[in-house]
C-alpha positions as CSV (number, residue, x, y, z in Angstrom):
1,X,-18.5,165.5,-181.2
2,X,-17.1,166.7,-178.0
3,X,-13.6,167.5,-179.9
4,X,-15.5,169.9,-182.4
5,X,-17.1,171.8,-179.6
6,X,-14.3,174.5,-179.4
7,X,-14.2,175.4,-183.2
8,X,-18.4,175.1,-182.6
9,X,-17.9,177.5,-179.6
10,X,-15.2,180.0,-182.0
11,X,-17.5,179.2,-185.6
12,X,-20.5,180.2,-183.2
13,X,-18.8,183.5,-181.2
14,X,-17.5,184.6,-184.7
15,X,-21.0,185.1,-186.7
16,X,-22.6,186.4,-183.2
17,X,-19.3,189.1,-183.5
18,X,-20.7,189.3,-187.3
19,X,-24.2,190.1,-186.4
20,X,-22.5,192.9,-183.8
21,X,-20.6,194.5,-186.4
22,X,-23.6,194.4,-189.0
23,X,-25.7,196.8,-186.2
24,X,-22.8,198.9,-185.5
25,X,-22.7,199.4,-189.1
26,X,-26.7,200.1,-189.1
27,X,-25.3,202.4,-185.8
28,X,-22.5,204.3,-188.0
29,X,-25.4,205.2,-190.9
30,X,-28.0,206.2,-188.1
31,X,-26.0,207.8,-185.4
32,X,-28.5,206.1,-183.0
33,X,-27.7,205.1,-178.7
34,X,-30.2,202.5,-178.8
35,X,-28.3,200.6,-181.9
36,X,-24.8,201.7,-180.4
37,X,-26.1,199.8,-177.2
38,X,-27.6,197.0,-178.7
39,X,-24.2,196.6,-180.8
40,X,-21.9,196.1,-177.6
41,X,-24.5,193.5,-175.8
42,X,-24.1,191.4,-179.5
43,X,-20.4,192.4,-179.0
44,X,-20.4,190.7,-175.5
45,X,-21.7,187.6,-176.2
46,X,-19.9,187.1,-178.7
47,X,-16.5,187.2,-176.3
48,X,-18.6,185.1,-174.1
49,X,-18.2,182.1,-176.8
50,X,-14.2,183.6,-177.2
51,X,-13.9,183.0,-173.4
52,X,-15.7,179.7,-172.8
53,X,-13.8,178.5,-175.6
54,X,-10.2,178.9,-173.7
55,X,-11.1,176.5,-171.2
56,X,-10.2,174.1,-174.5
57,X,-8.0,175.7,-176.6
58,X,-4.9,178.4,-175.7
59,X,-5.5,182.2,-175.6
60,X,-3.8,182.5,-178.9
61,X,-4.8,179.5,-180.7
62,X,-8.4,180.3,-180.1
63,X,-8.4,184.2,-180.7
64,X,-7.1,183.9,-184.2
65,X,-9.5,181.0,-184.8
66,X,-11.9,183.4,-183.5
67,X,-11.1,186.4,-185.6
68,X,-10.6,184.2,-188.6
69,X,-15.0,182.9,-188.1
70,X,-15.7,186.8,-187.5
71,X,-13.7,187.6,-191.1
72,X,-15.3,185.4,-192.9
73,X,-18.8,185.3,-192.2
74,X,-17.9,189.2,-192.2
75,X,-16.9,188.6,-195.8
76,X,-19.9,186.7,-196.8
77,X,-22.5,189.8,-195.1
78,X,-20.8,192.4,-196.6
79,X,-20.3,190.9,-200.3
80,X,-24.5,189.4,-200.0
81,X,-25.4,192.6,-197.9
82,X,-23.6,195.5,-198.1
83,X,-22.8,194.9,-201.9
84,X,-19.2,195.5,-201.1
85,X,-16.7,193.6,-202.6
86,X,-13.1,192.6,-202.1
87,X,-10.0,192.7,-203.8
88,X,-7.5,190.1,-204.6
89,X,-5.3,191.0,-202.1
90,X,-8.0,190.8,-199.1
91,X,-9.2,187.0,-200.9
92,X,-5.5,186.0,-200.6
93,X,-5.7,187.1,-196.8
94,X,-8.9,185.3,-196.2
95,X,-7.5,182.3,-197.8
96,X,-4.5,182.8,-196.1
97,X,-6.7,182.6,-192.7
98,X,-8.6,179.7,-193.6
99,X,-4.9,177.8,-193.8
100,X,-3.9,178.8,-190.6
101,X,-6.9,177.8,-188.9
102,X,-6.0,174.1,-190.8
103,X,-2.4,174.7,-189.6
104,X,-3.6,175.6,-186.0
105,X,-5.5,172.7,-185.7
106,X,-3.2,170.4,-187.2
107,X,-1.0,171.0,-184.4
């Protein structure tokens, strides 16, 4: 179990980043402070995860792992959501992401 715990800390960091950029999108329709604020404390824990996490993995290694959690849940909100759909080109990128994290922790 302990060897899972930094893509548990990046899988976990990512969907709080998700949850973030769902109420900045509620913030973007609204136009409200109190959403705006509440956004960028969801935003902030979320790097907490992304920091804790490079006490086990490299900067780099763990950022696109990071980014690559955040797209994907991302994905998955916005399609079941926002009713917003992707195109073949963005499906090839997420699939392309999904390989790297494989890749990244292959090495």
């Amino acid at each position: 179990m302990a060897q899972y715990l930094p893509l548990i800390l990046l899988f976990v960091g990512g969907s709080v980043l998700t949850i973030g950029d769902i109420v900045m999108k509620k913030w973007v329709i609204n136009s409200s402070i109190p959403i705006f604020a509440i956004g960028m404390v969801i935003y902030m824990v979320g790097m907490v995860f992304l920091a804790y996490s490079f006490k086990y993995k490299n900067i780099a290694t763990a950022s696109t792992i990071f980014v690559i959690f955040n797209i994907l849940t991302l994905s998955f909100v916005s399609w079941f959501y926002f009713k917003e759909t992707l195109n073949p080109y963005q499906l090839v990128g997420i699939a392309l992401g999904i390989s790297s994290i494989v890749f990244l922790e292959l090495a």
